[in-house]
N, C-alpha and C positions, 0 to 999 in steps of 0.2 A: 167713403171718407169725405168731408164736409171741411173748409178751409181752416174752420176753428181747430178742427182735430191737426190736420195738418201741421196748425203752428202749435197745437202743445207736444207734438211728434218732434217736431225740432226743436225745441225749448227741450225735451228731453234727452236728444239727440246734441245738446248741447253746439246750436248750428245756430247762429244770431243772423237771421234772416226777416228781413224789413216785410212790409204788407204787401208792396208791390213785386218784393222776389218772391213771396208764399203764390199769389195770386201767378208770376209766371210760369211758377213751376209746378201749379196744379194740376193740368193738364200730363205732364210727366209720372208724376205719381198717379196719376188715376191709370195710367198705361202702364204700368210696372204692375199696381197692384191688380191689373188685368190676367197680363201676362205668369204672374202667382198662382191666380185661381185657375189656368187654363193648363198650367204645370201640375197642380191639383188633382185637378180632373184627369190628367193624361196618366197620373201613377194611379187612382182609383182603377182606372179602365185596363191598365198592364195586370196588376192585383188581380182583377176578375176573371182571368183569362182562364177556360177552361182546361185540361190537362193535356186534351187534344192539341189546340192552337200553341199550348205551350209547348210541345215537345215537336210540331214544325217549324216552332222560331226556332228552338233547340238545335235542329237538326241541318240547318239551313250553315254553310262552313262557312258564306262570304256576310255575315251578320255579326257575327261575334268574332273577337281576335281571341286565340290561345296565349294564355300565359304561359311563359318559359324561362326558365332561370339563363342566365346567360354569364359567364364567367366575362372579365374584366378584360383579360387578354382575349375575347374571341373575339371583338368589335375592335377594330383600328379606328383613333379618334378621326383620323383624317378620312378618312373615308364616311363619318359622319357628316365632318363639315363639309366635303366635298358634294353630300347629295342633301344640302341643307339648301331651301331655295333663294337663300340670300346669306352671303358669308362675308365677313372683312378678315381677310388673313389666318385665323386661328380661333376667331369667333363667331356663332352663327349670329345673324342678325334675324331681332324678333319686333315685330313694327307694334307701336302705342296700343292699347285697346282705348283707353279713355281719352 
């Protein structure tokens, strides 16, 4: 992606962004759209897994978690919040991503 595309991505994106925010934030998007292609490649390469390799990832208990229905009364909320690694009173505390 080349700066010009850039700003018709955000003109499309409906993002009014000056020359020298595209120009800052070029660098970021070239790192995103990295990390895309590499995500990419990572599902091409699980897809190709032959039937072998698939059914030792299969087989392996501490890889995959089982799904289990769970009835509403069998989990005590407080004891959720209680092993929540940061709580205020009744709610768990979940910290910013952005």
């Amino acid at each position: 992606m080349d700066i010009e595309e850039l700003k018709i991505t955000a003109n499309l994106a409906r993002l009014n962004m000056s020359d020298e925010e595209l120009r800052d934030a070029y660098c970021a998007f070239e790192q995103m759209l990295e990390y895309f292609s590499a995500m990419q490649d990572a599902g091409h390469l699980i897809d190709g897994l032959d039937g072998e390799t698939a059914d030792v990832l299969s087989a392996a208990p501490d890889l995959f978690r089982t799904d289990a229905e769970v009835s509403a009364g069998a989990v005590e909320p407080e004891a959720i919040i209680e092993k929540a690694a940061e709580h205020d009173g009744h709610f768990i505390v979940i910290p910013n991503v952005l």
